[in-house]
C-alpha positions, 0 to 999 in steps of 0.5 A: 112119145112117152110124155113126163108132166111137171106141176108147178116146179122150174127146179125139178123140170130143169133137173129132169130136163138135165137128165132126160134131154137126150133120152128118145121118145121122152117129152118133158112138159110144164105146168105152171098152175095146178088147174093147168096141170090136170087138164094137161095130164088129161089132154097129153096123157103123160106116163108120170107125173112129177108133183113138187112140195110147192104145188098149190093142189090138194097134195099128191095122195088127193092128186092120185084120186083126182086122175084115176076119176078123171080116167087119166089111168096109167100114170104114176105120180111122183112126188118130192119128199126131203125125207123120203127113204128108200121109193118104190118103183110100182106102176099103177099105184093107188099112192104116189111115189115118194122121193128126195129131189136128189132121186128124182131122175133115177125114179123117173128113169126107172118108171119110164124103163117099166112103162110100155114100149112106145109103137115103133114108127112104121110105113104106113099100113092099109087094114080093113076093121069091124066093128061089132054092134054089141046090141045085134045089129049089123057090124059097121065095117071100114078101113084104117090106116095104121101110122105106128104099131106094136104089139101092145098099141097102135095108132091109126087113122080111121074113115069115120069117127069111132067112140072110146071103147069100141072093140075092133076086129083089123085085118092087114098084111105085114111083110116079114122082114127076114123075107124080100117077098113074104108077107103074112095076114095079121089078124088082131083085136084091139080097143080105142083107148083115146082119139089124139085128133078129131079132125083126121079121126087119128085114135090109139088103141090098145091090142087085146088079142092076137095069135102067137105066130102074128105076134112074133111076127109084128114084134121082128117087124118093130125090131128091124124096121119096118118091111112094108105091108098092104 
């Protein structure tokens, strides 16, 4: 779920709320004070930040610093100007993004459109990992259950508790979803980005390597439904 957080502005979270309500995949949230704004973005992780003219923190440039410290990374930062001119749509930037209230939904639509795809909900998938002891132990094996999956991101269930960071080697099979009885071994790389629920051990991750043929694989997969696998 690709997630729009609003700081401290009714106005602008009922214009977006106009334009975005029907768009899948797209969740629009509130915040009514600054200090709740930023424990939201890191909780919820939004993909854009909308910042009004009225919002009582230290301005949006200030507001950038503060979540790339904090670890809140890919999220882009708009903020509402009168006399903005002409916004540049660049994901990640160091600046917030300047805009008139008038273009506030096309700069959001177009930063959504630029963001990641989301994971496509898939049946669910049994893997085994491996997780690599980076000072020459014995590496900790188990087993996960991926909820959604991409081939940029996944989410899934693990047996035991994992730490932000970890590198994990997954191996699962997928069913190819032109084929009623092919399934293929996918084999992949990923590192957990985030745990999203401590108590049913659910991490995101993002995919670091696969090869060529597993992704094109994964990619028809999410494209046409998913086929199941085990």
């Amino acid at each position: 779920m690709r997630r729009v957080l609003v700081i401290q502005d009714v106005g602008l979270w009922i214009d977006l709320n106009r334009h975005l309500s029907g768009v899948a995949s797209v969740d629009l949230v509130e915040a009514m004070s600054f200090g709740l704004g930023q424990l939201l973005a890191q909780i919820e992780r939004p993909r854009v930040v909308v910042y009004g003219p009225e919002a009582d923190g230290p301005g949006p440039d200030a507001l950038v610093r503060e979540f790339r410290a904090a670890g809140v990374d890919e999220v882009d930062i708009v903020a509402i100007d009168p006399a903005a001119g002409e916004p540049q749509l660049e994901q990640g930037s160091s600046a917030p993004i300047v805009c008139t209230q008038e273009r506030l939904a096309e700069v959001v639509s177009g930063l959504l459109a630029l963001a990641d795809p989301e994971p496509e909900p898939m049946v669910e998938l049994l893997a085994h990992y491996e997780v690599a002891d980076t000072e020459g132990g014995d590496a900790t094996r188990g087993f996960a259950v991926i909820l959604e999956l991409s081939d940029r991101s996944l989410v899934m269930e693990s047996d035991v508790p994992l730490d932000t960071g970890s590198e994990l080697s997954l191996n699962f099979f997928l069913a190819d979803p032109g084929s009623t009885s092919q399934r293929a071994k996918i084999s992949m790389s990923c590192l957990v980005a985030r745990c999203r629920d401590e108590a049913k051990l659910i991490y995101s991750a993002r995919v670091s390597k696969m090869t060529d043929s597993a992704r094109e694989l994964v990619q028809r997969h999410a494209t046409l439904g998913p086929g199941g696998g085990v």
